[in-house]
C-alpha atoms as one frame of an Amber mdcrd trajectory, in Angstrom:
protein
   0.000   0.000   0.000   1.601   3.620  -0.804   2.382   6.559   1.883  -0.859
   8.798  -0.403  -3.372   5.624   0.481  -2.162   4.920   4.000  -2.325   9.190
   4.817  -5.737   9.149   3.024  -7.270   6.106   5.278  -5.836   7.569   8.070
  -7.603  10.838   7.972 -10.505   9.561   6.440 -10.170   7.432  10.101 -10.078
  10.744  12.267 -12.351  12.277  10.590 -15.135   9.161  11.248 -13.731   9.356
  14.987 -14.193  13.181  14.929 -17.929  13.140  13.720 -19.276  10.027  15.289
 -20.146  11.692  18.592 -22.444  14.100  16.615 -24.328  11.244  14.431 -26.917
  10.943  17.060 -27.887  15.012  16.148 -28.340  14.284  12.503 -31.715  13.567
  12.461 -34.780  16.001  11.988 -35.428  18.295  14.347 -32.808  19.193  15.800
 -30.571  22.617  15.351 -28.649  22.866  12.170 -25.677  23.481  13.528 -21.855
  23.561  12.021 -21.475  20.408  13.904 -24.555  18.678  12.652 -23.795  20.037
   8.870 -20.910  18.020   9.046 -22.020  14.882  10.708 -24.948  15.130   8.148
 -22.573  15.597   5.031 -20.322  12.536   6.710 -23.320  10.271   6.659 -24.990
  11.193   3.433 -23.175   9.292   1.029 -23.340   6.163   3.004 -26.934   5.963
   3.355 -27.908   5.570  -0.400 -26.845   2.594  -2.067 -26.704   4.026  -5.222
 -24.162   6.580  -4.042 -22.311   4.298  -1.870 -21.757   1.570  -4.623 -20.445
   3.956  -7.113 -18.053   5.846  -4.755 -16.702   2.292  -3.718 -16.524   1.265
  -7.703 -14.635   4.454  -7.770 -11.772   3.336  -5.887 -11.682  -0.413  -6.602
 -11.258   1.030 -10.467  -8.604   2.735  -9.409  -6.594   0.084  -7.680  -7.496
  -2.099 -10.564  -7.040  -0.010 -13.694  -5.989   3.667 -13.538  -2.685   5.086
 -12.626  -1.838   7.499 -10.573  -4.416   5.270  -8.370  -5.254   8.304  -6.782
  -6.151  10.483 -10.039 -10.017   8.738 -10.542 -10.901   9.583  -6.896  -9.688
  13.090  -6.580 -11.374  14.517  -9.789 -14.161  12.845  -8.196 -14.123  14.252
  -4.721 -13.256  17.710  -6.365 -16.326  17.223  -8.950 -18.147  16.136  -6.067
 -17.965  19.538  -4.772 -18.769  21.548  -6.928 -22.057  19.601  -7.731 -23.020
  19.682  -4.130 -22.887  23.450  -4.040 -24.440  24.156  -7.184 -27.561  21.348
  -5.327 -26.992  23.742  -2.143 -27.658  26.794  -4.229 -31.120  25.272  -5.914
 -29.936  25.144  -9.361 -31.517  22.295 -11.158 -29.433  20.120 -12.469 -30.819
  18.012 -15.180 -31.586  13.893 -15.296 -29.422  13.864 -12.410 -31.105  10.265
 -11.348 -30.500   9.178 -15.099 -26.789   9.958 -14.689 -26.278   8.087 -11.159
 -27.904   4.982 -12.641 -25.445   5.165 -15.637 -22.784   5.749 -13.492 -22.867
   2.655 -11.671 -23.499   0.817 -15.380 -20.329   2.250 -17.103 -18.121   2.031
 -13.665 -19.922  -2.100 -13.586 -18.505  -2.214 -17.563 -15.077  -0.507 -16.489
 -14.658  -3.066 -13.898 -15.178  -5.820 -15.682 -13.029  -4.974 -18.577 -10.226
  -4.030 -16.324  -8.760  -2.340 -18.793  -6.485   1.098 -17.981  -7.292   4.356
 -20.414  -5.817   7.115 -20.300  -5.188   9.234 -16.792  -7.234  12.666 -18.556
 -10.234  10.283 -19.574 -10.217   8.674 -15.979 -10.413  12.007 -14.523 -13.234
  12.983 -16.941 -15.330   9.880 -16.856 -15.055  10.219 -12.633 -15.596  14.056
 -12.566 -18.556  14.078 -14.729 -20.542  11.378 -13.271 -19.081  13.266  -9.714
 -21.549  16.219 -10.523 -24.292  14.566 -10.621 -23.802  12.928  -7.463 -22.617
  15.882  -6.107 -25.702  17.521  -7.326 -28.440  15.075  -5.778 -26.464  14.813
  -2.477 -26.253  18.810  -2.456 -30.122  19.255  -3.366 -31.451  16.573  -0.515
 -29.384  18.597   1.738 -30.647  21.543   0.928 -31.073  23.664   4.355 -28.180
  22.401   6.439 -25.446  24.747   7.027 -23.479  24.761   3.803 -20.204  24.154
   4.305 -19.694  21.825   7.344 -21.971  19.586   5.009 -19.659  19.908   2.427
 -16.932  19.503   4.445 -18.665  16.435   5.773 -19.893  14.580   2.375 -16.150
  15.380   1.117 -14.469  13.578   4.029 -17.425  10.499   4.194 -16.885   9.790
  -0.157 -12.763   9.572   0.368 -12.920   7.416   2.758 -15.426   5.623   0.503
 -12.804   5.537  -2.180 -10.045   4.661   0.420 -12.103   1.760   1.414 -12.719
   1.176  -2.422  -8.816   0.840  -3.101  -8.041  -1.453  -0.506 -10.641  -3.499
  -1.667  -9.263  -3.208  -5.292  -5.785  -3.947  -4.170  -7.270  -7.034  -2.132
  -9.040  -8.492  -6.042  -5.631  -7.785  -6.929  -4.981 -11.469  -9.168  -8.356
 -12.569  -9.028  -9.892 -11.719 -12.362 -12.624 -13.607 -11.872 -13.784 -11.609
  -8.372 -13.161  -8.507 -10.956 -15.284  -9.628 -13.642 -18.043 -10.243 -11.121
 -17.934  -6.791  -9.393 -18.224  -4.922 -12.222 -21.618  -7.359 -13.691 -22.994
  -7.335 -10.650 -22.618  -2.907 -10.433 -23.262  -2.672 -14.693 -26.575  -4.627
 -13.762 -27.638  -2.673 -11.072 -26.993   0.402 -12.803 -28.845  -0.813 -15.746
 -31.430  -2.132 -13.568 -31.770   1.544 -11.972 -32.362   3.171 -15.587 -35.179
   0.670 -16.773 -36.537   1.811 -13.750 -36.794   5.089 -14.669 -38.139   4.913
 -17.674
């Protein structure tokens, strides 16, 4: 595992530590507080499945495919951001539900072909799919204090794609386990946009 990865999981782990006191304040009704934005924004991404599957496909690509391994997640994360603040802000972003379920159907496809592509198309497929995320996470939390939740959903998705590129490195060898990932995501993804049709 490399110094970046073992830094990243590391914060990502004091960050969890730092919030998890407030987690029990993230629920309606209580004061929107800075400390509650961020607890919020922590929890948010793991509480879809949607969101949570993609952001771990995110980093098990990574390990698997695209070099620098950190490249895919940080134009994510970055992306991320600025989605969630334009969703903060009330600007409509359109067939942002479309987009999530194709993201998890072309990360499914670019698991399973295991394949690497060039570092600026990683970066654009993961930033571009990022906004939309960014977008519906930004939108639902609409009313919490702004940036603590920002702050929040940015820490909670890289340690999702931390937790993705250990899990990567771990299918390291067994193409198979690969192959299998990446149906089982392209077929819930797909499964997602028949849905909303």
């Amino acid at each position: 595992m490399t110094q970046k990865i073992q830094t990243l999981i590391k914060l990502s782990t004091c960050a969890l530590m730092a919030a998890a006191p407030t987690w029990a304040l993230a629920h309606t009704g209580h004061d929107h507080s800075a400390l509650t934005g961020l607890a919020e924004g922590f929890l948010h991404p793991l509480t879809g499945l949607d969101h949570l599957a993609a952001m771990l496909a995110v980093g098990v690509w990574s390990a698997i495919a695209v070099r620098p391994i950190w490249l895919a997640p940080l134009a994510f994360v970055l992306m991320l951001a600025l989605g969630a603040l334009l969703g903060f802000s009330g600007v409509h972003v359109p067939a942002v539900e479309p987009m999530i379920a194709a993201s998890l159907l072309v990360m499914g496809l670019l698991l399973a072909w295991r394949r690497g592509m060039p570092w600026a198309a990683a970066a654009a497929v993961a930033s571009v799919f990022a906004v939309f995320h960014g977008a519906a996470h930004g939108s639902e939390m609409a009313g919490t204090p702004t940036w603590s939740a920002l702050a929040g959903m940015l820490m909670g998705s890289a340690l999702l794609h931390g937790a993705g590129v250990l899990i990567g490195q771990r299918m390291a060898g067994r193409v198979w386990l690969q192959r299998s990932a990446g149906g089982a995501l392209a077929l819930m993804g797909s499964s997602l946009l028949v849905g909303l049709v």
